[in-house]
N, C-alpha and C positions, 0 to 999 in steps of 0.2 A: 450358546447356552441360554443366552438372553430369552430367544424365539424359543427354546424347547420350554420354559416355563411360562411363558405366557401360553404357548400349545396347551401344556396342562391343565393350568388355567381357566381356560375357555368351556375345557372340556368338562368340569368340574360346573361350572357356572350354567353349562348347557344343560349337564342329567338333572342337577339340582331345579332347571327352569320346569321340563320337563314330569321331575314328578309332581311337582306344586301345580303343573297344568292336565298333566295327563296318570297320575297316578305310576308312571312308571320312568325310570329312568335311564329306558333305554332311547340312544338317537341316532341319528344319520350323522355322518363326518360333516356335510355340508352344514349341519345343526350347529356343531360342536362351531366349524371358523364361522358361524355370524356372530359369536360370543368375543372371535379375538378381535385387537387390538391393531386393527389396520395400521394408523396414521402414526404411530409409534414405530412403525417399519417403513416409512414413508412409500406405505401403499393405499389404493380407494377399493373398496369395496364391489368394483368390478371384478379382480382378482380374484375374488372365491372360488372361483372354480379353478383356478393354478394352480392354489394353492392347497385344497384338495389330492389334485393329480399330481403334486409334487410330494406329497406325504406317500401314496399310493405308488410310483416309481420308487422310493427309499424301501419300502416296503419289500418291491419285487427284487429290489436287490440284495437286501441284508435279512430276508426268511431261508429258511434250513431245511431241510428235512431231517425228521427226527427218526435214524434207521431201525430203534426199536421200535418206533410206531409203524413204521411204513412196513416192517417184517411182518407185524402182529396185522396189519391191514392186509397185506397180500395172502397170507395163513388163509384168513378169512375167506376171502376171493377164492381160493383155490377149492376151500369146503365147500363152497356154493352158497354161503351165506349172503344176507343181501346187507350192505356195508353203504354205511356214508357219514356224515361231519354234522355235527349241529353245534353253533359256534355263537358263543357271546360276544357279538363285534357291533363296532359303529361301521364297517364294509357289508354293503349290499349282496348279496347271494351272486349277482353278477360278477363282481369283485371278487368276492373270495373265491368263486371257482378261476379266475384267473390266476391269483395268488395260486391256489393248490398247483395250477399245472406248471406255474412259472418254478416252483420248486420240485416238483415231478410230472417232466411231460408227458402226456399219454394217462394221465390217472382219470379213470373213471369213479363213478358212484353212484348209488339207488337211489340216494335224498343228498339234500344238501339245506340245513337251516341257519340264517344270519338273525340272531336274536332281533335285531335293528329293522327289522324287513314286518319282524312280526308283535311290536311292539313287547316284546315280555323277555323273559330272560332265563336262563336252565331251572335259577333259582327261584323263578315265576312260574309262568304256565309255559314256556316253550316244549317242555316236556311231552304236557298233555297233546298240546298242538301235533307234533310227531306222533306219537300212537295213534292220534284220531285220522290222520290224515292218512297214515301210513297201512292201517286196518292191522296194528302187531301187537300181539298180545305182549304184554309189558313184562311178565316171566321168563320171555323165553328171548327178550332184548338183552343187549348187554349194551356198556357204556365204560368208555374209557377216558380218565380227563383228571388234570392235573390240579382242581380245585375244589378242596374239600368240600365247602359250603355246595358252590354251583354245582360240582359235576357230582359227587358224591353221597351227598345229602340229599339235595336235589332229585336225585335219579333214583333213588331207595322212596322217597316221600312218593314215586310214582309207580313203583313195582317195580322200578329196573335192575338189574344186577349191576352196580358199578367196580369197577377198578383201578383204585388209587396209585396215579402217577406223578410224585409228586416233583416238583421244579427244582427244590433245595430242600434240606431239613435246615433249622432255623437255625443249627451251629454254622452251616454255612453258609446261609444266608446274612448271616452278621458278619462273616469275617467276609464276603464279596462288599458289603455294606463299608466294612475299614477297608478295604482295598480301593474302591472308588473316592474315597475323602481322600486316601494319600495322595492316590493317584493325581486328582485336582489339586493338591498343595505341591506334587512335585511338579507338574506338566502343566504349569497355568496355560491356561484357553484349549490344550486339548481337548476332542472330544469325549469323553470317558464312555460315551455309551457306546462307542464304537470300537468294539474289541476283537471283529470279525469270527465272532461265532465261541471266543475262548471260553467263557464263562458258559454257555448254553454247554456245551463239552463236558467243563466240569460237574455240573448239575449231572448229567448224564451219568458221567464213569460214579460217581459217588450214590448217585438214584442205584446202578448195579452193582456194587459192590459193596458186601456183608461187611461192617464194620468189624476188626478183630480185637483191634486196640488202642488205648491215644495214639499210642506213636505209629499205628496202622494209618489210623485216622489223618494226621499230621502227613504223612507222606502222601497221602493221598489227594488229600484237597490242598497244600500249599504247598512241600517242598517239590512234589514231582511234577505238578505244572511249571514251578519255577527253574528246575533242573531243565524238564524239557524245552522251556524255551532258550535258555543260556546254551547249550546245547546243540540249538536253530542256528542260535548267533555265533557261534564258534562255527561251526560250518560255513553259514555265508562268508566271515571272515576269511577262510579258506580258500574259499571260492574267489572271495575278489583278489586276493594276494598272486592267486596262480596265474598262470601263463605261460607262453612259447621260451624253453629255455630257462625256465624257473622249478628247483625242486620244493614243496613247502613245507617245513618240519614242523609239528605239533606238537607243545610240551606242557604237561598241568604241575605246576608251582606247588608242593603242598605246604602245609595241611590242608586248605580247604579247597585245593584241586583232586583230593582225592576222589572223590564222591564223582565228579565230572567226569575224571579221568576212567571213573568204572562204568559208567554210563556210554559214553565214548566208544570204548572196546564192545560193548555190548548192542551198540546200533551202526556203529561203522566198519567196512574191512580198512579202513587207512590207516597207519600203526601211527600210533602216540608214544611219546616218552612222559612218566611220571618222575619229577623231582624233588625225591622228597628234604624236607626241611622243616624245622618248628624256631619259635620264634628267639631262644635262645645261640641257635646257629645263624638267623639273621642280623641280632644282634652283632654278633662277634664277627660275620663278614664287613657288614657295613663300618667297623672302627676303623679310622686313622690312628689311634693312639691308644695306649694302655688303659687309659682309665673306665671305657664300658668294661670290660673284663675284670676291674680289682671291685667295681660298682658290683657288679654281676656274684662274685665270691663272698662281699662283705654280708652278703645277705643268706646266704647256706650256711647251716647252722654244721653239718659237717660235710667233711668232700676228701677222695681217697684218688690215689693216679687215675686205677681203671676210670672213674666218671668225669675224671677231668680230660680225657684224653678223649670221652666219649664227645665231648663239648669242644671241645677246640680241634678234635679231629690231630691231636700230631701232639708227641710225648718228647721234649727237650730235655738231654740227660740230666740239668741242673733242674729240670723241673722232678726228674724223677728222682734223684738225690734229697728234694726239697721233702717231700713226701715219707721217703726211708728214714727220716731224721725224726717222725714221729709213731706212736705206741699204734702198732698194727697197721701201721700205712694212711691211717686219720688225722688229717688236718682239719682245725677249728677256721669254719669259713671266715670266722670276722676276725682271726689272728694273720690267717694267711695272707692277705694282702700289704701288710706292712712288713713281711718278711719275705713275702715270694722274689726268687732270682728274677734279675730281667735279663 
């Protein structure tokens, strides 16, 4: 975490050198680590360039393809339209086409722009640069991109059609924002940016899907990524328990194995048992002795056989005796316990 902030760091200290020299703040990655903080990592400045190609391997490993982009790209392709990427990076055009293929091999393009290559930025002239170079008339361009300012703004200030894609909306951008602080307070030294794609997911399903309501919304973005991965982990769990000679039975606890339990049946064929119970039934399994149950009564203001019977599961003639002994079958909860039969 240490190295991911001084990474930022450098990078900050680079654009900012940047526009104070060249008017613009865009730079090369190599730009960015002459800014870091070698000998605090007890490295020399030889290392630049590892350290570069080590950011650029992370890179080819933890990038995605985005299937509604790549759907919305191939659309294109198949119209005959002439398609390609213009991309605010500190990766050189060289680079990011390896990027692009290393997340889908075989992808071609007509253009390909690295902001960084051409000193300016969407929300500068790169714009311009691609129409002029490109001979297209800016009407009849379209542009898709996930920031408002850059891609959006940007691309209308030029003629171009854009269409806003956007990463999060800000409700849940703050609530991924409290999920990484927990996460650091639960998981000390974990990585938190490494989620393997979870979070890039959610953005997605919630970018396609019509909000209908809070509690649409609430299942959307927190409870049902959290179901689906509890979910994962009942499965694995599964999986590691089985074996040669072993059957393995599966049972959700209720109340709050309910939800799971419906979940469950709806993405597996392996049959589950549901158990249900609330907290006044585990109360009264778990006693050795009288007193959670006269505790439990002293506190209902009334109580009649059927609901006691519903609570303890099993109706003792002396208990029903106890009950007939008062006006319509009602006992005063905070009488009954100093008169109840034992």
């Amino acid at each position: 975490m240490s190295f991911v902030q001084h990474r930022i760091q450098a990078e900050s200290r680079a654009r900012r050198t940047a526009k104070e020299t060249r008017g613009t703040s865009e730079v090369h990655i190599g730009e960015i680590y002459s800014f870091f903080p070698f000998r605090l990592f007890g490295l020399s400045r030889d290392g630049l360039n590892d350290l570069v190609e080590s950011e650029f391997v992370a890179e080819l490993e933890l990038c995605r393809t985005n299937p509604d982009m790549l759907r919305q790209y191939l659309d294109m392709k198949r119209a005959g339209h002439r398609v390609g990427f213009i991309s605010d990076t500190y990766w050189d055009s060289g680079r990011l086409a390896r990027l692009l293929r290393a997340c889908r091999p075989g992808l071609t393009w007509d253009f390909l722009y690295a902001s960084c290559d051409h000193g300016s930025s969407k929300g500068e002239a790169l714009f311009a640069t691609y129409l002029s170079e490109q001979g297209i008339d800016a009407a009849a361009s379209f542009h898709v991109g996930d920031n408002e300012k850059a891609d959006i703004r940007g691309a209308r200030r030029h003629g171009i059609r854009p269409r806003y894609y956007p990463q999060a909306t800000a409700q849940l951008a703050s609530r991924l924002q409290r999920e990484t602080a927990l996460f650091e307070l639960l998981c000390a030294g974990a990585p938190s940016r490494l989620d393997h794609g979870s979070r890039t997911l959610r953005r997605m399903v919630a970018t396609r899907s019509v909000e209908k309501s809070p509690a649409f919304h609430l299942g959307l973005t927190i409870l049902g990524p959290a179901m689906t991965a509890f979910d994962a982990f009942v499965a694995r769990r599964c999986e590691d328990v089985a074996g040669p000679g072993r059957r393995v039975a599966l049972g959700f606890l209720g109340r709050d194995g309910f939800l799971s339990h419906r979940i469950w049946q709806e993405l597996h064929s392996d049959a589950a048992a549901y158990i249900e119970i609330n907290r006044r039934v585990s109360l009264i399994a778990s006693a050795d002795t009288m007193q959670p149950l006269v505790d439990l009564l002293s506190k209902v203001f009334r109580i009649d056989a059927p609901t006691f019977g519903d609570v303890v599961k099993l109706m003792p003639p002396k208990v029903a005796a106890f009950f007939a002994g008062f006006p319509g079958g009602i006992a005063s909860g905070k009488s009954s316990p100093r008169r109840f039969p034992t």
